[in-house]
VMD Tcl script that draws the C-alpha trace (Angstrom):
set ca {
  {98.51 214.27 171.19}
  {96.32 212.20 168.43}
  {96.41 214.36 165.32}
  {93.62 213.46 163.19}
  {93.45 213.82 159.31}
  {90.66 215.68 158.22}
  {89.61 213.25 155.27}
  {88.98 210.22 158.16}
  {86.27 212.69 159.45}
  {82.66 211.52 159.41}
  {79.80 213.36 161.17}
  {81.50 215.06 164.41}
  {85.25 215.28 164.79}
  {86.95 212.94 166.99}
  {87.71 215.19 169.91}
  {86.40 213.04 172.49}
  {88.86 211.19 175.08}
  {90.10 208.68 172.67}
  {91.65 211.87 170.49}
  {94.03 212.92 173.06}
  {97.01 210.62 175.06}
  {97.89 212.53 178.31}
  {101.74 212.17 179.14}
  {102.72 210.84 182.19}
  {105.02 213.05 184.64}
  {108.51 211.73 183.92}
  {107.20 211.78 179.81}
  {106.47 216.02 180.68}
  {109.63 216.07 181.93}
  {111.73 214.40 179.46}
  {109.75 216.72 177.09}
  {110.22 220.10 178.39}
  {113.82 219.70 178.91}
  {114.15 218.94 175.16}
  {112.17 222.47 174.18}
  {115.00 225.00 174.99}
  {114.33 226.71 171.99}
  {111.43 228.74 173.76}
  {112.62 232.35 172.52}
  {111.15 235.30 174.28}
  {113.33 237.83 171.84}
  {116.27 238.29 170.53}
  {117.71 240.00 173.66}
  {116.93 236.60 175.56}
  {118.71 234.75 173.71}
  {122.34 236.91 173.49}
  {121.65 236.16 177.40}
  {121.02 232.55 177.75}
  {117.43 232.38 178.24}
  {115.79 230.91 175.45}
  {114.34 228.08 177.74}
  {112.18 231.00 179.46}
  {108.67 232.31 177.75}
  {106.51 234.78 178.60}
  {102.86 234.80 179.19}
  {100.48 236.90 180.14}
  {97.13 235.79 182.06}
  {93.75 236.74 182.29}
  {94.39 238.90 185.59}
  {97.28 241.40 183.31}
  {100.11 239.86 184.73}
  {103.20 239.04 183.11}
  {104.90 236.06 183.84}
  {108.39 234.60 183.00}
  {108.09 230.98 183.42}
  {110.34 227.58 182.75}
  {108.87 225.34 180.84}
  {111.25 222.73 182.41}
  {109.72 223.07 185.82}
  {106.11 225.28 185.16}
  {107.55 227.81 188.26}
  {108.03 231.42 187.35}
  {111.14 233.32 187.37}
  {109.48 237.02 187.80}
  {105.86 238.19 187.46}
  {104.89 241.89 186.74}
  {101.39 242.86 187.58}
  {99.46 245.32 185.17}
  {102.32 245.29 182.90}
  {102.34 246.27 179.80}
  {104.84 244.95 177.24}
  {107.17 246.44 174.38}
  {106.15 245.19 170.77}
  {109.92 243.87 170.85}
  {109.44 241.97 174.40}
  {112.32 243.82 175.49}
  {110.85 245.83 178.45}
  {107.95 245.08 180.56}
  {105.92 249.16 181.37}
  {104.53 249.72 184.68}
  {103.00 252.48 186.56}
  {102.66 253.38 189.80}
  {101.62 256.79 191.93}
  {103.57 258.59 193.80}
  {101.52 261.07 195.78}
  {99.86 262.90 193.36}
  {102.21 262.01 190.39}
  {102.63 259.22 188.21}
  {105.82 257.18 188.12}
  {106.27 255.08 184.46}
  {109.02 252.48 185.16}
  {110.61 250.26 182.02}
  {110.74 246.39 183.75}
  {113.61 243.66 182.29}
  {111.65 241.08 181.47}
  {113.76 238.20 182.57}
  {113.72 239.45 186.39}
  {111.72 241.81 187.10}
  {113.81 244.33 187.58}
  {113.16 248.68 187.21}
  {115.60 249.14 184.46}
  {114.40 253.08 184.30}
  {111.45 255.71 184.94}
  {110.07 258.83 184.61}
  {107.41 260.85 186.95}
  {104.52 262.36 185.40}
  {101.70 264.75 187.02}
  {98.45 263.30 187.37}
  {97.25 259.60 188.11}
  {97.89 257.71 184.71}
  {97.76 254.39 182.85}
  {99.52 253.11 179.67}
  {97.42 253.29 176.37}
  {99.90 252.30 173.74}
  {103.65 251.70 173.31}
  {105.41 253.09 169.97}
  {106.65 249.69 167.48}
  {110.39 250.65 168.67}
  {109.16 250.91 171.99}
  {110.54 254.04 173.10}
  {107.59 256.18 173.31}
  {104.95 255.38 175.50}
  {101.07 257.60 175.40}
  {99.38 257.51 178.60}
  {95.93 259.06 180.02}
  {93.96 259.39 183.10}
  {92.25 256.24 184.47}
  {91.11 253.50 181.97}
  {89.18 253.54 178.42}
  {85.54 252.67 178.54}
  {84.64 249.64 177.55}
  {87.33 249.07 174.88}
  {89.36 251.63 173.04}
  {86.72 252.02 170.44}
  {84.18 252.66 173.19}
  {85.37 255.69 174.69}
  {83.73 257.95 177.95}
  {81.96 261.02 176.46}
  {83.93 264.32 177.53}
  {84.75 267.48 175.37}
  {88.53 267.40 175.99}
  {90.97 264.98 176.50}
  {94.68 265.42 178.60}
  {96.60 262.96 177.14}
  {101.16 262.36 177.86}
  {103.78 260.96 175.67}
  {106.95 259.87 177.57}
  {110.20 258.50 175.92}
  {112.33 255.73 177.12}
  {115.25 257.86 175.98}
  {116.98 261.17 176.94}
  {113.55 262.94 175.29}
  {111.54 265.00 177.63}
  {107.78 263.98 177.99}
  {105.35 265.75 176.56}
  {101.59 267.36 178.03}
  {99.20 267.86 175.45}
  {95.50 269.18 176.26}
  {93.20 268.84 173.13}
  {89.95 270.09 172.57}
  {88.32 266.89 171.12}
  {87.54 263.18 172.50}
  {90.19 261.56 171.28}
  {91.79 258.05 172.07}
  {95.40 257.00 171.37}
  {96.21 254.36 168.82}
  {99.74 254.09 167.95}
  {102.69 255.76 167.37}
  {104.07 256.59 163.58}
  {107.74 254.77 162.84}
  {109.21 257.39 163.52}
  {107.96 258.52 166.99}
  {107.09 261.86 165.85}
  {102.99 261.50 165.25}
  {100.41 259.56 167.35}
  {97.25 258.09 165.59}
  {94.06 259.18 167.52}
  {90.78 258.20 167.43}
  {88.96 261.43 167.43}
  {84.76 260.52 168.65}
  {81.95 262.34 167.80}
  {80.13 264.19 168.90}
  {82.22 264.57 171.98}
  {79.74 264.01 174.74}
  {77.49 261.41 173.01}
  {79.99 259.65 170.47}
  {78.54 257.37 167.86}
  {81.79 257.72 165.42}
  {84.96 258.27 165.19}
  {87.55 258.98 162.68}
  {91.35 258.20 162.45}
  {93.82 261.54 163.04}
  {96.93 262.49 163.47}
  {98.51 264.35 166.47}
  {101.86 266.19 165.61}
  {103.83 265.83 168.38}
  {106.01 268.99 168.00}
  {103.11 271.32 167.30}
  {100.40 269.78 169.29}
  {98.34 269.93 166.11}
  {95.68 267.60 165.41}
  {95.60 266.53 161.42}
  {93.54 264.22 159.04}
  {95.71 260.91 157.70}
  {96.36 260.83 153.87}
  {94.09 257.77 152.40}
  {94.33 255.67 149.38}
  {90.37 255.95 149.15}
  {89.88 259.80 148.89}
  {86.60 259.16 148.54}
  {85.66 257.24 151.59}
  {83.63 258.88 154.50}
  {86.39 259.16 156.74}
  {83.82 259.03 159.94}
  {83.64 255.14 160.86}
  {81.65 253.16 163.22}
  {81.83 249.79 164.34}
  {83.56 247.29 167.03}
  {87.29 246.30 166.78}
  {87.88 242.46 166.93}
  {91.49 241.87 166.87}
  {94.42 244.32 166.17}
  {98.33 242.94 164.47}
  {101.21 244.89 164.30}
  {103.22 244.90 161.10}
  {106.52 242.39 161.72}
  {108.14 245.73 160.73}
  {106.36 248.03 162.42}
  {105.01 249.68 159.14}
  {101.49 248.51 159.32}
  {98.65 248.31 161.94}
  {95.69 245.90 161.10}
  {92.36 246.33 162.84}
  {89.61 244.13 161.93}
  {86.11 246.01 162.86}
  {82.74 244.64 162.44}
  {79.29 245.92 162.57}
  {76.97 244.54 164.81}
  {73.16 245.71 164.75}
  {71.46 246.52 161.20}
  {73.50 249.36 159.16}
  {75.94 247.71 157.28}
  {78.77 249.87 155.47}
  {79.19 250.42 151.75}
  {82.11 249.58 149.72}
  {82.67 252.46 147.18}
  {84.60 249.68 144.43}
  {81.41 247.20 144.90}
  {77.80 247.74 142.99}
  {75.68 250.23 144.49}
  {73.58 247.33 146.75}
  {76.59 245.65 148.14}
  {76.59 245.37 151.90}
  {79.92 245.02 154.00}
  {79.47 243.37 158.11}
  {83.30 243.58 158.77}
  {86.70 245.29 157.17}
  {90.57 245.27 158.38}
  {91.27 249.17 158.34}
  {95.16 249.76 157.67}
  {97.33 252.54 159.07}
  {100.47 252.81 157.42}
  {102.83 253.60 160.35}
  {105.56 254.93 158.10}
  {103.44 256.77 155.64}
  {101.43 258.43 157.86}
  {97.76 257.14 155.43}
  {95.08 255.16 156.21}
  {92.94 252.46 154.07}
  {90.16 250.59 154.47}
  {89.98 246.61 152.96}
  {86.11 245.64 153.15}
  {85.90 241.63 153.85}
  {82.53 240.44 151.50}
  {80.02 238.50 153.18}
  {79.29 236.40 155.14}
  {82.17 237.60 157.35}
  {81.21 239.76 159.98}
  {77.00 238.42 159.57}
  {76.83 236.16 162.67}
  {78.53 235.95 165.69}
  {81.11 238.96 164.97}
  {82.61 238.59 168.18}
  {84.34 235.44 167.22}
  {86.53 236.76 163.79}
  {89.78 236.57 164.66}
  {93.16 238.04 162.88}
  {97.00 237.25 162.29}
  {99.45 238.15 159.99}
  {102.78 236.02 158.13}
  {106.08 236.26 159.41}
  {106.98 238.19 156.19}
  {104.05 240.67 156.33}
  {102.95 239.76 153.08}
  {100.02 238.48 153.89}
  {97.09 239.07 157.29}
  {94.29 236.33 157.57}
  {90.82 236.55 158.76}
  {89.09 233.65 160.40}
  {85.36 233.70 161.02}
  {84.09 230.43 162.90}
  {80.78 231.36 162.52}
  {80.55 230.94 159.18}
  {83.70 228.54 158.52}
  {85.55 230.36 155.90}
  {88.95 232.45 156.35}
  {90.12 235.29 153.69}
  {93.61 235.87 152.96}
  {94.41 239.95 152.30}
  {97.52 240.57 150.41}
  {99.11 243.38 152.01}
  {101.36 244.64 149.16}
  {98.05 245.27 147.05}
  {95.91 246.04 150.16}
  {92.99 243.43 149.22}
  {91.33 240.28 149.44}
  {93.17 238.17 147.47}
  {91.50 234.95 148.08}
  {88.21 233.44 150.44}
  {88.16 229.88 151.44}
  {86.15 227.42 153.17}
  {87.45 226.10 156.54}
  {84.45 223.52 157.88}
  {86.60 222.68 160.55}
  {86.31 226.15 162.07}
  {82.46 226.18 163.03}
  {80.78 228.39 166.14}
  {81.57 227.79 169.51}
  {81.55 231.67 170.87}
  {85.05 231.84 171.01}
  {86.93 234.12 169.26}
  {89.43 232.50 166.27}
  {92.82 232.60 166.98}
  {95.42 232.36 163.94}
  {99.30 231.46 163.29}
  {101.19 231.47 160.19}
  {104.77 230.21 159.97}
  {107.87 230.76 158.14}
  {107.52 228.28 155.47}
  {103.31 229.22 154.97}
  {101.90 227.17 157.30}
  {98.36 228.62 158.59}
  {97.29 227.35 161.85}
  {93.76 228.69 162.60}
  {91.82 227.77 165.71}
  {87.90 228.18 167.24}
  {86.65 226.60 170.37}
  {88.88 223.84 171.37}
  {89.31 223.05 167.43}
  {93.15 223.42 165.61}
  {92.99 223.20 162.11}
  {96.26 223.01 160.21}
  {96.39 224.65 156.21}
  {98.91 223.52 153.60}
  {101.53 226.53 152.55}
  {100.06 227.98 149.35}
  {97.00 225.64 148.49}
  {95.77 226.57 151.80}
  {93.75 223.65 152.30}
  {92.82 221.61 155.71}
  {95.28 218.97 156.06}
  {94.44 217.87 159.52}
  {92.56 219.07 162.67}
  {92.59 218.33 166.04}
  {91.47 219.22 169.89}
  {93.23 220.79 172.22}
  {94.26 219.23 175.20}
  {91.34 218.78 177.70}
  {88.68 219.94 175.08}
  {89.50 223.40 176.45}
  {89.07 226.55 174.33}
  {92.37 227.61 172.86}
  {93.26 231.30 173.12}
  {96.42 231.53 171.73}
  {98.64 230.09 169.24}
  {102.08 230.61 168.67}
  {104.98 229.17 165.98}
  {108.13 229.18 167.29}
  {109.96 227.42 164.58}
  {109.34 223.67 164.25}
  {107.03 223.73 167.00}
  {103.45 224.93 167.71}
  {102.26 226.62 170.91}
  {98.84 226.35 171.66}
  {97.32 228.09 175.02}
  {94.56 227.98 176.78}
  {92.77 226.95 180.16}
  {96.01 227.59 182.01}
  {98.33 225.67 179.84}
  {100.42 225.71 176.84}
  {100.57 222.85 174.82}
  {103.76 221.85 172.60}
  {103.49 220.18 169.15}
  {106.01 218.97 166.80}
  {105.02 220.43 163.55}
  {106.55 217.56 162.13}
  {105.00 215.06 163.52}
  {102.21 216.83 164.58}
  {102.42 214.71 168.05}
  {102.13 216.54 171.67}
  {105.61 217.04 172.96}
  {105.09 218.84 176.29}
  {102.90 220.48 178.72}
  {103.38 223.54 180.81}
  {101.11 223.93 183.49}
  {100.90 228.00 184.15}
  {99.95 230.01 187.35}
  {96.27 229.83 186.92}
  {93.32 228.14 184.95}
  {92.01 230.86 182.80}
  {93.16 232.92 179.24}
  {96.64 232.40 178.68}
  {98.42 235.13 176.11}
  {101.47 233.97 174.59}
  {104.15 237.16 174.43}
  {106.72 236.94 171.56}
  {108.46 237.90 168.72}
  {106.64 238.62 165.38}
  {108.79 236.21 163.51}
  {107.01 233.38 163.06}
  {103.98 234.11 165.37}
  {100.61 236.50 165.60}
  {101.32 239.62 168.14}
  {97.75 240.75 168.71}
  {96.78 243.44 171.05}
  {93.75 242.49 173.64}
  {91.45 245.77 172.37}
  {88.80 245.18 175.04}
  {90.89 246.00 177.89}
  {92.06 249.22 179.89}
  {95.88 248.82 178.21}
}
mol new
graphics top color blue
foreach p $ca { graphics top sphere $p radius 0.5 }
foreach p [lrange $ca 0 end-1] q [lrange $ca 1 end] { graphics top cylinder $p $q radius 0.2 }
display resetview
C-alpha cells in the first residue's frame, strides 16, 4: 500500500487508484504466511494459535479465521465474547428455559452452561468474564434507548461454581457492567419508567438486591443524564469504563467548572469499576456540534490516556485518565466528514492511529502530530483498527488489511466471510476493545 506523507498534500488527498498497489495472489500468500504473530489472547498463544484472529461481522457472528488461507476454523452465531477473548457466550432455549453455554473460541466447542427460566439474551459480560447479566428479549434501539415498562426481571449467572441469581426490580433499569469484583452491577435506571427521557447511573448490590446511587467526584452534578452513547472502552485493567455521549437536538449540557454560558454537545462519562464512583469529563466545543454520530473513542495500551476523534470537525482531544480531564485538543485536517463513525488505535510506544471514511491518519508518540495519511484499500470505509505490535490492522468492507508500521507498506490481505462491517476481537494490549452500543448485546 502507497503511504503518503501528509506535507506532499495539495487540495484533495491522493486516495485515488494511483495511491494503492494491489498484491498479486502468490505476493498475499507469501505475506500472510509471514504474519503468525496474529494473537487472539494470551490463552491462544500457550496453545499454538497465534496465526488465528478473530472477527466478528456485521450479521453477530464470530469467526476464527487463518489469515494464511482466509477459511474459518469455527464460527459462533449471536455470540457474544469475554473482554479477555477467552470464551465465546451463547444462548439458546430449551423449552421454556434458557440455556447460557461458555464457547472455546478456537473450535467452537460448549466448554460449559447453565439453564435459566425464561427466554433470555446476553446484556453484558463482567471484565474477568465470569459473570454474565442477561434479560428478556433485546434492548430498544440501543442500550441507552430502552422500552418503557415499570419493572424490569433481570439474571446474573457465573461461569464458576456460583449459583445464578433472579432479581425483579421495581424501576426501568438497563445493565451496564459489572464492578471488579463481581459483586455490584451498574444500571441504567430511566425515567420516568413508562415514558423515559433520562436516566441515571446506579448500583445494584448483588447480595441484597438493593438498588444504590454511585459515589461521584462531582457531588454537585445533576446525576439525571440524557443523551446518545457513541462508543464505549473498557479499561486495559478492567478498572475503568469510558462512554462517550453526545447530545443531539438543541439542549446542550452545562459544565459546573466552566463560566455560567458555556455549552457542552458531547462528554466521556467514567465509571470506576473498582471504586464503585462515577465522573463526568465534558469535551468543549466543537465536539459533539455536527454530525455526532461520527465521534469515535479508544484508549492506550497503558490506560493512561482515552482519545476522542470527531471527523466532523477534524480535531481529536486527548483525556488524561489519571487526572480525569482534557489534557490537550488538536487539529487533525485529515479526519474530515464522511458519515462514518472515527475509529481509533494507540500503540505501545504512543502511536495514535485515527481513522474516518476510508481515511488513516497516523500521529507521532507525544507531539501528536499527522505524520502521514493514507486510504484504505479499495477506498472502502474502515471500521476497525487494530495494533498488534509492529503491525497495523485495518478492517473494513470484508477485509483486513496488514501494514508494517515500519514501513508503513501493505503486507497482506485477508479476505473474510462477507463484504460488510468487520470487528476486530482482541486483547487490550496494544489495541481499542470497543463495545457496538447500538445493538441487542
Amino acid at each position: 500500500m502507497a503511504i503518503a506523507d501528509v506535507t506532499e498534500w495539495v487540495g484533495q488527498p491522493p486516495w485515488l487508484s494511483g495511491a494503492i498497489r494491489r498484491r498479486g495472489p502468490a505476493v498475499v500468500a507469501v505475506a500472510a504466511a509471514a504474519v503468525l504473530i496474529l494473537a487472539v489472547t494470551a490463552l491462544l498463544q500457550r496453545d499454538g494459535a497465534e496465526d488465528l484472529l478473530l472477527v466478528r461481522g456485521d450479521d453477530g457472528t464470530i469467526s476464527l479465521v487463518d489469515p494464511g488461507s482466509g477459511s474459518r476454523r469455527a464460527s459462533v452465531a449471536d455470540a457474544v465474547p469475554t473482554h479477555d477473548r477467552s470464551a465465546l457466550l451463547t444462548t439458546r432455549m430449551d423449552g421454556g428455559r434458557t440455556v447460557l453455554e461458555s464457547r472455546d473460541p478456537r473450535t467452537g466447542a460448549i466448554t460449559g452452561s447453565t439453564t435459566l427460566d425464561g427466554a433470555l439474551r446476553v446484556r453484558t459480560v463482567s471484565p474477568r468474564g465470569r459473570a454474565v447479566a442477561l434479560m428478556a428479549g433485546g434492548a430498544g434501539e440501543g442500550l441507552y434507548e430502552p422500552v418503557p415498562r415499570d419493572r424490569t426481571e433481570l439474571a446474573v449467572a457465573f461461569l464458576d461454581a456460583r449459583p445464578p441469581l433472579r432479581f425483579d426490580l421495581p424501576a426501568n433499569v438497563e445493565p451496564e457492567m459489572f464492578s471488579l469484583d463481581e459483586r455490584a452491577l451498574f444500571v441504567l435506571e430511566f425515567t420516568p419508567p413508562t415514558d423515559p427521557s433520562s436516566y441515571e447511573v446506579r448500583l445494584l448490590d448483588l447480595a441484597t438486591g438493593e438498588l444504590s446511587d454511585t459515589d461521584k467526584l462531582q457531588v454537585e452534578l445533576n446525576p439525571r443524564m440524557r443523551g446518545k452513547a457513541r462508543a464505549q472502552v473498557l479499561h486495559p485493567q478492567g478498572t475503568h469504563l469510558f462512554t462517550l455521549y453526545t447530545l443531539p437536538g438543541d439542549a446542550p449540557v452545562h459544565d459546573v467548572e466552566a463560566p455560567a454560558e458555556t455549552e457542552r454537545w458531547a462528554f466521556v462519562h467514567v465509571i470506576s469499576l473498582e471504586h464503585k464512583w462515577s465522573h463526568c469529563i465534558f469535551l468543549p466545543v466543537p465536539f459533539g456540534t455536527t454530525d455526532e454520530a461520527t465521534i469515535g473513542l479508544g484508549i492506550a495500551p497503558d490506560g493512561e490516556s482515552v482519545f476522542v476523534a470527531d471527523p466532523a470537525v477534524s480535531q481529536m482531544a486527548r483525556i488524561d485518565v489519571d487526572a480525569f480531564e482534557v489534557a490537550e485538543v488538536f487539529p487533525v485536517e485529515q479526519l474530515r466528514p464522511t458519515g462514518a463513525r472515527a475509529a481509533v488505535a494507540v500503540a505501545d510506544d504512543g502511536t495514535v492511529y485515527a481513522a474516518a471514511g476510508n481515511v488513516v491518519v497516523e500521529l507521532a508518540p507525544g507531539s501528536l502530530e499527522p505524520v502521514h495519511a493514507w486510504a484504505s484499500r479499495g477506498r472502502a470505509a474502515v471500521s476497525g483498527l487494530q495494533v498488534a505490535g509492529d503491525e497495523l490492522r485495518v478492517a473494513g468492507n470484508g477485509r483486513v488489511t496488514l501494514v508494517d508500521r515500519a514501513t508503513r507498506r501493505e503486507t497482506g490481505v485477508i479476505d473474510l466471510p462477507g463484504r460488510g462491517t468487520v470487528e476486530l476481537l482482541g486483547p487490550p494490549r496494544g489495541s481499542v476493545v470497543e463495545f457496538p452500543l447500538e445493538c441487542a448485546c
